[in-house]
Phi, psi and omega in degrees: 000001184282352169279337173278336201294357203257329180320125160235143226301131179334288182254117153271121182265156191266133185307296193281020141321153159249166133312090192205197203205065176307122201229115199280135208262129169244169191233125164288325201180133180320324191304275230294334182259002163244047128309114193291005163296307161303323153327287203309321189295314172261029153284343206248328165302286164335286181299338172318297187301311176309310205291333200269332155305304163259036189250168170333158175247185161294331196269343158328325182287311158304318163286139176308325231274132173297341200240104159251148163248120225246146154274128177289188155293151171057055155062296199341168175220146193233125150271164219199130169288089179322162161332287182261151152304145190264009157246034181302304198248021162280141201292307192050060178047020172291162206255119158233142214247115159250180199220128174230120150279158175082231199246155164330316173279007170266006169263352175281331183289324182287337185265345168297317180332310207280294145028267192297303195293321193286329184310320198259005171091013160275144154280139160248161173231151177239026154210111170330315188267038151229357189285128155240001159222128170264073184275129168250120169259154164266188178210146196209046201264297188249164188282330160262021154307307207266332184268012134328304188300314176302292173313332190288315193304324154280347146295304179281292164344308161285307187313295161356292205301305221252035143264136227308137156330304142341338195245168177271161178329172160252157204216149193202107182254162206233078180248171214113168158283359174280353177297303170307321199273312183236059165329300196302270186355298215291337178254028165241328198291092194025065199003091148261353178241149156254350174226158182216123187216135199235182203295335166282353155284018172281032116326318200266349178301319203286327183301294162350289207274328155321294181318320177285325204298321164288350179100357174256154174294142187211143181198139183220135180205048207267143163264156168248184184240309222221351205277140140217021174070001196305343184270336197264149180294104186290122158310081209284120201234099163232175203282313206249344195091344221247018159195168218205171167214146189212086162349100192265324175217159143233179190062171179236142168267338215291340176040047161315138187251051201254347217255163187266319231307319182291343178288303163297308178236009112133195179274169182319149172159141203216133202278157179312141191278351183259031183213304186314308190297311195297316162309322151313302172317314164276030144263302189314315187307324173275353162102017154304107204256346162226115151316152149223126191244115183273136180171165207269322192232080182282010161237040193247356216269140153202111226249130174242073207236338163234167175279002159307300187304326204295046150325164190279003191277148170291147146320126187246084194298188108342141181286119175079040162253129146238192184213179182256009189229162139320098207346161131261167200235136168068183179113156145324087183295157186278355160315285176318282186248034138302322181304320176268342184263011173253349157277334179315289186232101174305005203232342166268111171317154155238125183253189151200162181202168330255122180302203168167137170355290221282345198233055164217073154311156175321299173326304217246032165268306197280348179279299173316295197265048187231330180247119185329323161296322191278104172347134171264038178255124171242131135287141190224074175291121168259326163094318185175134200272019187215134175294311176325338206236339168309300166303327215282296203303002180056064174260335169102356172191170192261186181296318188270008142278318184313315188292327200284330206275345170282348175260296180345304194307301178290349165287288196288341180262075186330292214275029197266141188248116238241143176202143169211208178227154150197174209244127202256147179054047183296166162346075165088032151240159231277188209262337193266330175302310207284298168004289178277355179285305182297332160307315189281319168267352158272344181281340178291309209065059197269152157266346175212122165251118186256120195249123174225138168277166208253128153261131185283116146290117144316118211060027189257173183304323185261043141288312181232030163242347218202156158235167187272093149252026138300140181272156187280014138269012125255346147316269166011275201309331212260304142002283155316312196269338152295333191280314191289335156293321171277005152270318163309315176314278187323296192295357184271296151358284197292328164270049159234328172275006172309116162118353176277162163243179178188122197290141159266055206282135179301115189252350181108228209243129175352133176309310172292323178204149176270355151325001212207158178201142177280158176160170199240150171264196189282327188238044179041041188251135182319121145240148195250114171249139151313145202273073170270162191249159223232190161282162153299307175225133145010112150061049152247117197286347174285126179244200201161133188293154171269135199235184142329170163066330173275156166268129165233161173280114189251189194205107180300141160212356169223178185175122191268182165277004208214336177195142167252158166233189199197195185228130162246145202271335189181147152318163176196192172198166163288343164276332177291342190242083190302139162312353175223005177302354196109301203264016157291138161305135205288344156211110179311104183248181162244190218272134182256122181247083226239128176239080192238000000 
């Protein structure tokens, strides 16, 4: 409470006010308006009005500055106290410890969170038992995403208790879409939270965790139209340093009807395309060797920020693709900025996630495979291989668009390396939809599959249109039985690359053994090397240990559905190792990560 005590009564009214009781005069007859009476109320009316013209304002209230000095009435002056302190929402070096759930884009929300905090004079820490603010970013796409989130929270609650008196509360914020979707719960449900924050309000943190400072619950879970952060620098907190991920849009329009994400973050909006560049550019400058330009439908990206960009062109889909929303017109397309952020550093992967089907026009296939930086890896969520169940989800195309549009892809990107997500026992669907969904992945070959049985969401279109009548043991059965295909492929797939090479970048030293190092091919498949010191250059006697962050050339010699392993052969870069030169393996997969 020690930050309110500075708190002052809202209206200082000035001593030479008057009191009075105004009553509005009515006039009858001219006679009636030179009554001195009638007079007198209005002079008395007037000056109400002058005093009040010059009296304080609303932003009197409000502005930082502590000492203002405001003009009265009859020239005089007063000084006045602002509302708020003007160090009300400062951190004062307290530690804040964060937890992130979910998809990538809530580890880009945590380094914006973070940001935002350290600018106001918060420390983050990374050990939970020093920490005095504790933020869970969430998730809130499945139902057991969040009743994680529940349980940590009795958790992190007891630990609360039974912390020493001597110290100030521990304050336990909740930001994310699980913040937005159940506001009401987390500030009923057995007061386990103090802060609430949703995705567009981490601005609003510092103000938020003041407000808790007094003992009271504080939560802003407001949507924007317009918020991407675009001025803030996100704290890139990663382990080895040597990638990074840098948010380009948020919200979604596609309004899938399985999906929470537009109910959480709100509609489409794509940050300036010149806050994008500089941001990467100073990542190259720090020595970053992989980009991920991260958004809920992220090639969907289009800046309309100036008026330059605004041109008459339509939006352009995949071919035998639509959309529920009406085309849109002009803007800086993501064709426009793959081209440019692949030009800052020819020596930088460039990835992006997670895309849809529908926004991969030609431009931006020819784009991927003509430039060496840009990962020849796509994710393509089909979601479900039968159009009947497709249509139900509001997906915009049928099965046999999706093939058409997975043979366009490998035509023009040979070497291209393919991953996707689905949803196993959506709404009514039948033993013969689950059929074709497992025929459409053996027929794709995808190499990394994110596989889930389907949860009903609240405020999404099949909550209250459709019903959820698969039983959950056959969710389950049928769930199984996609992950056990996507693992036959990924193993067919990965032993076609054995006796090949594959340029690597290094992530550092095996999860499993420290004798061993780790690191990603072009299409994001896992390789296990020995930790040994290589050559410098191609048929050079000089060697050099191998770190993080560097590229080397590895030579396959074994391979699971999920990682291959190898030797490495020499240092390398992406410029020195052209994508068609020969000594790439003809085709670079990735890493199969199957997730239920």
């Amino acid at each position: 409470m020690g930050h309110f005590k500075t708190l002052k009564p809202l209206f200082k009214v000035p001593k030479h006010w008057v009191s009075f009781t105004f009553t509005k005069p009515r006039c009858c007859s001219n006679s009636a308006n030179t009554n001195p009476a009638t007079r007198e109320k209005r002079r008395t009316v007037e000056e109400f009005k002058s005093q009040l013209s010059s009296g304080p304002s609303f932003k009197s209230f409000i502005q930082a500055d502590p000492t203002r000095k405001t003009s009265a009435a009859h020239g005089q002056w007063s000084e006045e106290k602002s509302y708020l302190s003007e160090d009300l929402d400062l951190g004062n070096s307290r530690k804040v410890y964060f937890e992130t759930y979910g998809c990538q884009m809530n580890v880009s929300d945590t380094e914006i969170a973070c940001s935002i905090l350290q600018s106001k004079g918060y420390h983050r820490t990374s050990d939970l038992k020093e920490a005095d603010v504790v933020l869970l970013v969430t998730c809130s796409v499945r139902e057991k995403a969040e009743q994680t989130i529940w349980n940590r929270l009795q958790q992190l609650t007891a630990m609360k208790k039974k912390r020493p008196k001597s110290q100030a509360p521990m304050k336990i914020g909740i930001l994310g879409c699980m913040a937005e979707r159940l506001k009401t719960e987390l500030l009923e449900r057995e007061k386990l939270v103090d802060v609430i924050a949703g995705p567009d309000a981490y601005r609003d943190l510092p103000r938020l965790l003041a407000v808790s400072d007094g003992g009271h619950q504080a939560s802003n879970v407001l949507l924007s139209l317009e918020e991407t952060y675009a001025d803030i620098m996100p704290v890139h907190h990663t382990a080895q340093g040597h990638s990074a991920f840098v948010s380009i849009m948020r919200g979604c329009d596609n309004m899938c009807s399985y999906c929470i994400v537009p109910f959480t973050r709100g509609r489409e909006r794509s940050r300036p395309i010149s806050s994008i560049l500089e941001e990467v550019r100073i990542l190259s400058n720090q020595g970053v060797k992989e980009v991920t330009l991260l958004g809920q439908n992220v090639n969907s990206y289009r800046d309309t920020s100036e008026e330059q960009f605004c041109g008459p062109n339509m939006t352009q889909l995949s071919r035998g693709f639509k959309t529920i929303y009406r085309t849109k017109q002009g803007g800086l397309r993501f064709s426009d900025l793959l081209d440019r952020v692949s030009h800052i550093d020819p020596d930088m992967r460039i990835r992006f996630t997670s895309p849809h089907p529908k926004d991969f026009p030609d431009e931006v296939l020819h784009l991927i495979a003509e430039r060496g930086n840009i990962c020849q890896q796509i994710h393509l969520p089909a979601q479900s291989g039968s159009s009947r169940v497709l249509k139900a989800m509001r997906r915009g195309y049928t099965r046999e668009a999706y093939l058409d549009l997975v043979s366009n892809i490998k035509r023009i990107i040979p070497e291209v390396s393919l991953s996707s997500d689905f949803i196993s026992g959506f709404c009514e669907e039948t033993e013969e939809d689950h059929q074709q969904t497992l025929s459409l992945i053996r027929e794709v070959g995808y190499n990394v599959g994110f596989l889930f049985a389907y949860s009903m969401r609240k405020k999404t279109h099949a909550f209250y249109r459709l019903q959820d009548d698969v039983p959950a043991e056959v969710k389950q059965r049928r769930l199984e039985e996609c992950i056990s295909v996507f693992r036959e492929e990924a193993a067919r797939v990965n032993v076609a690359l054995i006796g090949g090479t594959q340029l690597v970048l290094v992530e550092g030293e095996s999860k499993r053994s420290s004798q061993d190092l780790c690191g990603r091919t072009d299409g994001n498949m896992k390789v296990i090397f020995p930790k040994e010191d290589v050559a410098v250059h191609p048929a050079e006697s000089n060697t050099a240990p191998v770190h993080a962050g560097d590229y080397v050339l590895v030579k396959i010699s074994s391979a699971t559905s999920q990682s291959l392993r190898g030797r490495a052969l020499h240092h390398s870069s992406l410029r020195s190792t052209e994508k068609h030169s020969g000594l790439m393996n003809t085709l670079p997969l990735s890493e199969t990560e199957l997730r239920h």
